[in-house]
C-alpha positions in Angstrom: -18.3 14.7 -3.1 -18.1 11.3 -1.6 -15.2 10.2 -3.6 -13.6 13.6 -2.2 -14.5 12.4 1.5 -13.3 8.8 0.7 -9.7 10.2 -0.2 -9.4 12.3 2.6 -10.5 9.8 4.8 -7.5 7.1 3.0 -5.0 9.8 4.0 -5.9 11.0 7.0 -7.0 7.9 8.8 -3.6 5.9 9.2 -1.7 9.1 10.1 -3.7 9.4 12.8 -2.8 6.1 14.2 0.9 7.3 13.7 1.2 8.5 17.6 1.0 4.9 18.7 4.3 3.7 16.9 7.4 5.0 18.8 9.3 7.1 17.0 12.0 4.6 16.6 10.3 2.3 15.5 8.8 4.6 12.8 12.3 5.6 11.5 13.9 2.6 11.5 10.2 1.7 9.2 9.8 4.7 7.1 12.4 3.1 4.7 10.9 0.6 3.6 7.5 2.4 3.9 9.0 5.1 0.8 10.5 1.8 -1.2 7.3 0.5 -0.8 5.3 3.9 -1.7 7.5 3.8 -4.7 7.0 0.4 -5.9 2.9 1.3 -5.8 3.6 4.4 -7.8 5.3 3.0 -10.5 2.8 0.3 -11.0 0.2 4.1 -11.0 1.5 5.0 -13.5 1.6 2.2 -15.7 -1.9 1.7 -14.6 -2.2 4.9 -17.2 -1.0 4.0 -20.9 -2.0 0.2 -19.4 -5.5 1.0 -18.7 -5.5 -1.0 -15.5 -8.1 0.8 -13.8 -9.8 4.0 -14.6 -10.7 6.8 -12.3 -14.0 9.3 -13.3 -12.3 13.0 -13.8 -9.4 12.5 -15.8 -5.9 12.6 -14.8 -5.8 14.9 -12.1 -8.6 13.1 -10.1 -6.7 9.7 -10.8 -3.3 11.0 -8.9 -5.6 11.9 -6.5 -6.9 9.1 -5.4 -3.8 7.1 -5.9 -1.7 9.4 -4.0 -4.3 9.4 -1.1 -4.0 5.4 -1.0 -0.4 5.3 -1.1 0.9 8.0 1.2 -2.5 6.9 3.4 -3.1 3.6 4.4 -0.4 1.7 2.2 2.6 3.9 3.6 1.3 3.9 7.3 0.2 0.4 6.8 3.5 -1.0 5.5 4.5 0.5 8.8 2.6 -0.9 11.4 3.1 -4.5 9.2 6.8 -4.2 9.5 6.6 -2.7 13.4 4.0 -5.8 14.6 5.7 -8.7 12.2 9.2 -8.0 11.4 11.9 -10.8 12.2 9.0 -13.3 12.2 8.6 -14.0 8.3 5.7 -16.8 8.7 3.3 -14.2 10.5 4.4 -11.4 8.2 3.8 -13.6 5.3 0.3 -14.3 7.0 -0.3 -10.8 8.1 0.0 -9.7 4.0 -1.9 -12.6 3.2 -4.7 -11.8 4.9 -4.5 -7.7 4.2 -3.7 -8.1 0.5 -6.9 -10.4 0.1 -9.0 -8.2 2.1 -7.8 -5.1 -0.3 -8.2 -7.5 -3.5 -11.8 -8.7 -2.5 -13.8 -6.9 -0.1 -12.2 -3.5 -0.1 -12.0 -3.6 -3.7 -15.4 -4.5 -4.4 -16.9 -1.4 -1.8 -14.8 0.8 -3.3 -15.4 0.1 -6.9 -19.4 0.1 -5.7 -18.4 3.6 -4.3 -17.2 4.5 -7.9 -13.6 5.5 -6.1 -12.3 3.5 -9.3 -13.3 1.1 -12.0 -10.7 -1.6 -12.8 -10.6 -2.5 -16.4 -7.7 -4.3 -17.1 -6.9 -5.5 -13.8 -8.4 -8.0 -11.7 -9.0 -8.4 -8.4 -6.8 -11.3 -8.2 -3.9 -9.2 -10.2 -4.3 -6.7 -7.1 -3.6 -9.6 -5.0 -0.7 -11.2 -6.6 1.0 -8.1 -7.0 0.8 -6.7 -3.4 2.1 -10.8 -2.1 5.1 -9.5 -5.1 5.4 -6.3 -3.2 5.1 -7.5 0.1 7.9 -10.2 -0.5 10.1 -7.3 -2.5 10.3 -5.1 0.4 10.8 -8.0 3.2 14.4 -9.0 1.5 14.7 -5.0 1.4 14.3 -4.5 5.0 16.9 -7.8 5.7 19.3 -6.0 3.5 19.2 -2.2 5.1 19.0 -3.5 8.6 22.3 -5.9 9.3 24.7 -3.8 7.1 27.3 -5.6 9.9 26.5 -8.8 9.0 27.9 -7.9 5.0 31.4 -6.0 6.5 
């Protein structure tokens, strides 16, 4: 039951924060936001065959909980990163810093101590390299689909 609370919450949580971004700003960001999404999901399912991490209820419980993550606070998230930081690479490259280690250590550890997940195959420190790879991946992504004029 707590795990159930605990996904709703990840969803539910950063889309309420939504009304503070103008809608704009949220279009010219949900790009990026899905390319991100994506990138997360593909590395879900290898997580599967992989054994990265494990999640108690089988399959269906596992795209649960990742789906609640990545549509939640990673797709809002990569949002409000790219709205506050964008154009200024250093604090961007500081703001992901500083979230991807709070995810990898703290957040991680609470989480797994809330038996959300159990990583098995992945460390903490895999969860942070990965999301600096991510975050890096879909900076150069938002440069290339924002100055389209700059390549006529």
């Amino acid at each position: 039951m707590l795990v159930t609370i605990i996904r709703i919450g990840l969803f539910l949580i950063p889309w309420l924060t939504i009304y503070f971004i103008p809608k704009n700003e949220f279009k010219k960001y949900t790009p990026v936001a899905c390319f991100a999404s994506l990138l997360v999901l593909v590395e879900s399912i290898l997580s599967y065959p992989f054994k990265w991490w494990t999640v108690k209820g089988g399959l269906l419980n596992k795209a649960f909980t990742e789906l609640s993550f990545i549509l939640g606070p990673f797709f809002v998230g990569t949002i409000w990163i790219f709205r506050l930081t964008f154009g200024k690479f250093w604090l961007y490259a500081l703001t992901n810093i500083l979230m991807d280690s709070f995810l990898a250590f703290p957040a991680n550890w609470v989480f797994q101590k809330l038996k959300v997940y159990k990583l098995v195959n992945f460390k903490p420190k895999h969860i942070f390299y990965t999301s600096i790879c991510y975050a890096l991946i879909i900076y150069g992504y938002q440069l290339f689909i924002t100055s389209p004029k700059s390549r006529d």
